[in-house]
MMTF fields as JSON, N, C-alpha, C and O atoms, coordinates in Angstrom:
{
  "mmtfVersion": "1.0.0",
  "mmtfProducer": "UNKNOWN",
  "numBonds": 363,
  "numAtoms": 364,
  "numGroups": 91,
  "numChains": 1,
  "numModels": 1,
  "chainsPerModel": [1],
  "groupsPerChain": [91],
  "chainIdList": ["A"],
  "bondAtomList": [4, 2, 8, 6, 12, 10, 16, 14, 20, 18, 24, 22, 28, 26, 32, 30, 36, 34, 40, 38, 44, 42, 48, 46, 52, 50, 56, 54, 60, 58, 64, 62, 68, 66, 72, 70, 76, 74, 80, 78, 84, 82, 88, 86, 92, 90, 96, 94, 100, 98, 104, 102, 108, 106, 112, 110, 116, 114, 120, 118, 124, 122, 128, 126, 132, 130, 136, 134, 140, 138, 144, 142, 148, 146, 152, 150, 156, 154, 160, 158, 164, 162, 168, 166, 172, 170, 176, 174, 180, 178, 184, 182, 188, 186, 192, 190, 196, 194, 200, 198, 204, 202, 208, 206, 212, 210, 216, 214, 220, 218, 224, 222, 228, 226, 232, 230, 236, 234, 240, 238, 244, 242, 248, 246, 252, 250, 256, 254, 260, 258, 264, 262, 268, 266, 272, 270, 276, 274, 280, 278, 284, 282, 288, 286, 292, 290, 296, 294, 300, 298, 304, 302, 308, 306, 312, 310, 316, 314, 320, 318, 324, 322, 328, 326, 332, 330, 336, 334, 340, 338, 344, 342, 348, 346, 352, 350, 356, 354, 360, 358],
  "bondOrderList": [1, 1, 1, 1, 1, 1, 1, 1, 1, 1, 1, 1, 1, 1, 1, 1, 1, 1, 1, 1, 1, 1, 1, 1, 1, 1, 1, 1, 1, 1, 1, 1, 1, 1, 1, 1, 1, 1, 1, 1, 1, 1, 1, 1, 1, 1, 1, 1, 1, 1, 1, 1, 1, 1, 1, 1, 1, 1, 1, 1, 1, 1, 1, 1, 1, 1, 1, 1, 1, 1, 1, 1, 1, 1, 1, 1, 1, 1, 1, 1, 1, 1, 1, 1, 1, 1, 1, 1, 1, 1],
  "groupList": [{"groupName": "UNK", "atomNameList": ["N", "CA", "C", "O"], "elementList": ["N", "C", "C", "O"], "formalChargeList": [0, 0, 0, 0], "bondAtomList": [1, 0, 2, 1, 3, 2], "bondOrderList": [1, 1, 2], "singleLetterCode": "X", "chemCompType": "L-PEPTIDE LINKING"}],
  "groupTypeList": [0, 0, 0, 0, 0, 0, 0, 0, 0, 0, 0, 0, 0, 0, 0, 0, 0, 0, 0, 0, 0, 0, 0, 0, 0, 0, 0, 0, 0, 0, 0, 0, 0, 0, 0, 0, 0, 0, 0, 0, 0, 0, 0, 0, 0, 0, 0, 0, 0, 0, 0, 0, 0, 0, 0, 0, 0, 0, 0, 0, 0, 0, 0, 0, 0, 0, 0, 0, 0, 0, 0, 0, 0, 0, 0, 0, 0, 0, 0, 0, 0, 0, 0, 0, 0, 0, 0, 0, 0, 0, 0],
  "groupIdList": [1, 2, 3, 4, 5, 6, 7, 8, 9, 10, 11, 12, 13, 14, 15, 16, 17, 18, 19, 20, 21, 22, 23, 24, 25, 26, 27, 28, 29, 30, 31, 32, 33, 34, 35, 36, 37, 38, 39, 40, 41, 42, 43, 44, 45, 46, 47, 48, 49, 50, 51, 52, 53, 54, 55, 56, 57, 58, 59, 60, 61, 62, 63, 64, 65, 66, 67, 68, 69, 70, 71, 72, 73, 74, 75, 76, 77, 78, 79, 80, 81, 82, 83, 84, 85, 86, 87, 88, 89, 90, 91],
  "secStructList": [7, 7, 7, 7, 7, 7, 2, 2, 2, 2, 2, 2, 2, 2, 2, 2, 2, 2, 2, 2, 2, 2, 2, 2, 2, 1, 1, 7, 1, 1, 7, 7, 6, 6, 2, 2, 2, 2, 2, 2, 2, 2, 2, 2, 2, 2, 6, 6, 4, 4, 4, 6, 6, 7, 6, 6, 6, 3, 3, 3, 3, 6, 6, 6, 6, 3, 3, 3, 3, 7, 2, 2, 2, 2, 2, 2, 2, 2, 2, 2, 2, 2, 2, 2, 2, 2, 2, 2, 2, 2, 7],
  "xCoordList": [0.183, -0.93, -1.335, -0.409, -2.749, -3.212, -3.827, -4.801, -3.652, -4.823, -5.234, -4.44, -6.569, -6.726, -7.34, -8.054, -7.088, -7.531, -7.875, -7.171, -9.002, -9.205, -8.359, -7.283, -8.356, -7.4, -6.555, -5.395, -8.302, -8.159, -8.107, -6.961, -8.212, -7.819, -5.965, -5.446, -5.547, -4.126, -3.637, -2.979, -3.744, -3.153, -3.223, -2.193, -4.275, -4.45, -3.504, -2.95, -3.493, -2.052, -0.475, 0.401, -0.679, 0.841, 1.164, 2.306, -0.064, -0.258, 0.226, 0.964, -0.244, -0.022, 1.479, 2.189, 1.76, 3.524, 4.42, 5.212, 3.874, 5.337, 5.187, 6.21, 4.11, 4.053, 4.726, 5.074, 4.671, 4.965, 6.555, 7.151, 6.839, 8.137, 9.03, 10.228, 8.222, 8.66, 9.128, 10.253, 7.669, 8.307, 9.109, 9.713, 9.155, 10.139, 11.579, 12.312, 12.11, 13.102, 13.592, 14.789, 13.017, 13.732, 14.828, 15.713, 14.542, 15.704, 17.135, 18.144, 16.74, 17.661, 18.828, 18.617, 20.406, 21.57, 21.86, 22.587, 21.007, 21.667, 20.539, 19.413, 21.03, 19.632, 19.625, 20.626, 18.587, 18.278, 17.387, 17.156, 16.99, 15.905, 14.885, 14.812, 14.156, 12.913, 13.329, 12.912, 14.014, 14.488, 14.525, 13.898, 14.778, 15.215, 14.267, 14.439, 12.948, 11.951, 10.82, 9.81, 10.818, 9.877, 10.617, 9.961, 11.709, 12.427, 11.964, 11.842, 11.599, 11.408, 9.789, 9.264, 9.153, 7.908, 6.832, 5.605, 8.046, 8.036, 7.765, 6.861, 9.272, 9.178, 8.366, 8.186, 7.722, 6.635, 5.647, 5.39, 4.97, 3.878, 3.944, 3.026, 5.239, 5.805, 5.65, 4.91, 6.24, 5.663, 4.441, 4.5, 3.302, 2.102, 1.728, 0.794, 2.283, 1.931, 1.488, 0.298, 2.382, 1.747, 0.813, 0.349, 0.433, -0.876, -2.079, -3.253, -1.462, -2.872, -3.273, -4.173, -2.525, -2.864, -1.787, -1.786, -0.589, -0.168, 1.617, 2.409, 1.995, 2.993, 3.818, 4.766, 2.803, 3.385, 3.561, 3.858, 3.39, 3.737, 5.24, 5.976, 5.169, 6.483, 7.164, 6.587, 8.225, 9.185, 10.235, 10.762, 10.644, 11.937, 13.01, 13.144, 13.809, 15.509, 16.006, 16.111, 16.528, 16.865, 17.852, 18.408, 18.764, 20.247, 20.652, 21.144, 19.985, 19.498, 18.739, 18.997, 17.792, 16.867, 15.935, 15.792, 15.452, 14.36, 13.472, 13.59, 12.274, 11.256, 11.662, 12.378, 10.56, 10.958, 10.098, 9.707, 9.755, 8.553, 9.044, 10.015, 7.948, 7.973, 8.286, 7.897, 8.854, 8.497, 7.006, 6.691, 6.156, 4.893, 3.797, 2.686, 5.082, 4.267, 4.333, 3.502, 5.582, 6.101, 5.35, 4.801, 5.793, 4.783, 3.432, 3.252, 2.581, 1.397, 0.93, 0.041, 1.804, 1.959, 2.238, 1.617, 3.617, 4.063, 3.662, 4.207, 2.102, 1.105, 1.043, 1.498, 0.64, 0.604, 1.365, 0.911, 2.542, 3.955, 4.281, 5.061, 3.808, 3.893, 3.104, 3.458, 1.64, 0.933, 0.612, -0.286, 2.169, 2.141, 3.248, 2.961, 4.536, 5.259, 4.38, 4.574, 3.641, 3.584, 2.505, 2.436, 1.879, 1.232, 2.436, 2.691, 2.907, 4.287, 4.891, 5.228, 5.15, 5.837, 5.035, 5.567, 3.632, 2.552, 2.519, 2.07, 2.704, 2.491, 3.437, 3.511],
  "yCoordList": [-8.636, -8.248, -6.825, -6.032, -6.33, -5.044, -4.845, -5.577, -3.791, -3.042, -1.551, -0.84, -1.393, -0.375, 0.198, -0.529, 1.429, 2.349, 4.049, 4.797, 4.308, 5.715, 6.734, 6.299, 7.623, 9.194, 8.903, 8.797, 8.829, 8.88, 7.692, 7.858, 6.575, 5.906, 4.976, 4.133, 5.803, 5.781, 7.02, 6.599, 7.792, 8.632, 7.834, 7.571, 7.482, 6.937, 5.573, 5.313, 4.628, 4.419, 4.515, 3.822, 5.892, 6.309, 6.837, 7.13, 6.955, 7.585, 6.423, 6.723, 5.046, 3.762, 3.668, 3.751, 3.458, 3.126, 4.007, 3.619, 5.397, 6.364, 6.084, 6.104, 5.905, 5.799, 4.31, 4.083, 3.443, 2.376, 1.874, 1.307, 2.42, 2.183, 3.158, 2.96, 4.26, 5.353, 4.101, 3.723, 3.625, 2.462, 1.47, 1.193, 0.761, -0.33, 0.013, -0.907, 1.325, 1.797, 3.11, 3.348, 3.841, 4.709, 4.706, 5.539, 3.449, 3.779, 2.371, 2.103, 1.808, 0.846, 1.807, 2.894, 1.214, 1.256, 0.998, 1.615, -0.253, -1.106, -1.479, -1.699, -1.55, -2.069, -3.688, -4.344, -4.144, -5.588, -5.916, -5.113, -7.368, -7.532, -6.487, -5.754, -6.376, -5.845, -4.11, -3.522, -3.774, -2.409, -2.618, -1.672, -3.083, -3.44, -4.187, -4.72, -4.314, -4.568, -4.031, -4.356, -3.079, -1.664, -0.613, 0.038, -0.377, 0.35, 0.035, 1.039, -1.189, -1.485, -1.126, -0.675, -1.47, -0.885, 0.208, 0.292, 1.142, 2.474, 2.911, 3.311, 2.515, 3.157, 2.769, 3.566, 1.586, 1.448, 2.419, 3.3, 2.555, 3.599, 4.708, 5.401, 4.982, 6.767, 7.006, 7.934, 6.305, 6.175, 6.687, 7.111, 6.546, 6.815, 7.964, 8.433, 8.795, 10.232, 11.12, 11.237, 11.593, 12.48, 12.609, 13.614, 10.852, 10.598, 10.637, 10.397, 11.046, 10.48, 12.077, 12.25, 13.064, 14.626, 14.537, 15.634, 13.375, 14.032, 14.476, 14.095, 15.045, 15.592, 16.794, 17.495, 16.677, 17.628, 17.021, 17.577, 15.508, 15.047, 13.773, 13.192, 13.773, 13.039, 13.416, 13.542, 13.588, 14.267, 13.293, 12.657, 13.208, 12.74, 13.152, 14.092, 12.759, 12.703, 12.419, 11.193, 13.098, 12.135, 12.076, 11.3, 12.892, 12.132, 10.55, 9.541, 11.123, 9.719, 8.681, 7.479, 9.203, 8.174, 7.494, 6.273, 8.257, 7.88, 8.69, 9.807, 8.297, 8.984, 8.943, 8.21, 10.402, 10.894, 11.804, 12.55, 11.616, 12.05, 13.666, 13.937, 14.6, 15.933, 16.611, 16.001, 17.621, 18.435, 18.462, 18.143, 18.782, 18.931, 17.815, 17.804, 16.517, 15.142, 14.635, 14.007, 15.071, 15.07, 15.765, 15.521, 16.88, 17.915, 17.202, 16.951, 16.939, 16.597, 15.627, 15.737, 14.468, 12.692, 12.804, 12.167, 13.996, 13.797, 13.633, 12.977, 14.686, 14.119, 12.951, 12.714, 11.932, 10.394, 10.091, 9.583, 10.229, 9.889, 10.566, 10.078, 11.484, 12.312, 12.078, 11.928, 11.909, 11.469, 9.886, 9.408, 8.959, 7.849, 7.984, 7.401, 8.736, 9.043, 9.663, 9.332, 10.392, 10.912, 9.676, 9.556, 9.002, 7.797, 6.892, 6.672, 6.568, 5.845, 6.053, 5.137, 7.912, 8.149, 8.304, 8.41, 8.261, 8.447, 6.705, 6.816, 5.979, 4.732, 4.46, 3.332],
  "zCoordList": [-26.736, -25.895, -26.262, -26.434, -26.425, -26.194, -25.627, -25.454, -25.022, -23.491, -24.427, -25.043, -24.304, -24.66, -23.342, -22.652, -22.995, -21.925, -22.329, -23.006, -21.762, -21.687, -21.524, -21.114, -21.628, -21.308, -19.917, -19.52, -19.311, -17.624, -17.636, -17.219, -17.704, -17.103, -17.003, -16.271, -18.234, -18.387, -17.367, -16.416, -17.38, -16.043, -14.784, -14.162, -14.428, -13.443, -13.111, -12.043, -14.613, -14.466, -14.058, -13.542, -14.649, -14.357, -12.987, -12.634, -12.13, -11.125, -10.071, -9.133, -10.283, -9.938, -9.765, -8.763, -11.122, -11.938, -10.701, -9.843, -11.065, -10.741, -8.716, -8.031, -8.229, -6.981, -6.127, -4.968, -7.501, -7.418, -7.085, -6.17, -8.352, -8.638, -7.504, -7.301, -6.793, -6.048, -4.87, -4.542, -4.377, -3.39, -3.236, -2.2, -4.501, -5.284, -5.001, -4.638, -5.134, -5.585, -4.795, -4.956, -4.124, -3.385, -2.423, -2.223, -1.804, -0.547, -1.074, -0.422, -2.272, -2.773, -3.162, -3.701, -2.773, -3.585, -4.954, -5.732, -5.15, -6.351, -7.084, -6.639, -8.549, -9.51, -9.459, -9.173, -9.718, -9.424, -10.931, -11.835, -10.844, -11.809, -11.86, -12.846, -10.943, -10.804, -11.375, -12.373, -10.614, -11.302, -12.726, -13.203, -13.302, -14.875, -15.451, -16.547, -14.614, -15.654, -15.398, -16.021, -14.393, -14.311, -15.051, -15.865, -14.922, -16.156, -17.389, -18.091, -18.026, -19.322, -19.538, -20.557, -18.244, -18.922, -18.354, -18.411, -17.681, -17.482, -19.205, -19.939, -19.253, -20.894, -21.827, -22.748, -21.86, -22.938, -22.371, -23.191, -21.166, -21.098, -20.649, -20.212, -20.747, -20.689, -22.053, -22.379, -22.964, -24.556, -25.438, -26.593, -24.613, -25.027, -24.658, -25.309, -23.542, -22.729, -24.255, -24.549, -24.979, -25.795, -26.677, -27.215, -26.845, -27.929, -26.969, -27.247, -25.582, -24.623, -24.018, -23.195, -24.524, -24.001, -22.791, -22.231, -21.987, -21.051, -21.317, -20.455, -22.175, -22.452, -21.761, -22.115, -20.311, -19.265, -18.279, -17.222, -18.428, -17.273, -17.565, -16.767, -18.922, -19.432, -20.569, -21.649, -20.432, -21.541, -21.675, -20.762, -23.683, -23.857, -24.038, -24.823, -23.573, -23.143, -24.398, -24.432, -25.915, -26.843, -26.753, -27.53, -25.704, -25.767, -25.297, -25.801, -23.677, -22.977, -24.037, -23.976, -25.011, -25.763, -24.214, -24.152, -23.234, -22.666, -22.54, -23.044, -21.78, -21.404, -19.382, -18.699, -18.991, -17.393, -17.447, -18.345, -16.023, -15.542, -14.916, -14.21, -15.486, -15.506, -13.912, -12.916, -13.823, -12.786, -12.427, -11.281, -13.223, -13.049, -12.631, -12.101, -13.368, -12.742, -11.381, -10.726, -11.081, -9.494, -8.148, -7.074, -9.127, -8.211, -7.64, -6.448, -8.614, -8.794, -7.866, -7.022, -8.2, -7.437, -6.027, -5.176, -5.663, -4.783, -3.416, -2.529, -3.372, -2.555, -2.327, -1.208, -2.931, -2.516, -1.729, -0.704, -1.83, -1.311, -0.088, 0.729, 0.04, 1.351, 2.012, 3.182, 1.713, 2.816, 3.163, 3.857, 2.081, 2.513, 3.731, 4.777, 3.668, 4.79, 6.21, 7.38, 5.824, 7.055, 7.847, 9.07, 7.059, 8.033, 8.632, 9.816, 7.81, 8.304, 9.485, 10.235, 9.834, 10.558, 12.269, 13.374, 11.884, 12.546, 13.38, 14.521, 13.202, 13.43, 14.521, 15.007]
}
């Protein structure tokens, strides 16, 4: 399969992914399928960050041999995530 996508519209991606997987996976103990196959294609489109200009928002690990999302990407996202808690807590 190929997807070709814009600059922006691959950020906007990852903006999806990392918020995604934030929900998928935060308050779990244990890895499952699903963990282990957003893991797999985390890493295919953490992969592309530096041909796409965002190399400040994902860096590789070559000991690990992965890709992980920046301080700066966190920072950034973490809005989403906070003002998905605070509706939450609002309810």
């Amino acid at each position: 399969m190929k997807i070709e996508l814009t600059k922006k519209q691959y950020k906007t991606l990852l903006t999806i992914m990392y918020c995604g997987e934030w929900m998928l996976n935060s308050y779990k103990d244990n890895d499952d399928d699903i963990s282990k196959e957003t893991d797999d294609i985390e890493q295919i489109m953490y992969s592309f960050a530096k041909d796409s200009g965002l190399e400040k928002w994902i860096e590789y690990d070559s000991e690990m041999r992965k890709y992980f999302p920046t301080a700066d990407m966190e920072d950034e996202l973490h809005k989403f995530i906070d003002i998905f808690n605070l509706k939450q807590r609002s309810q």
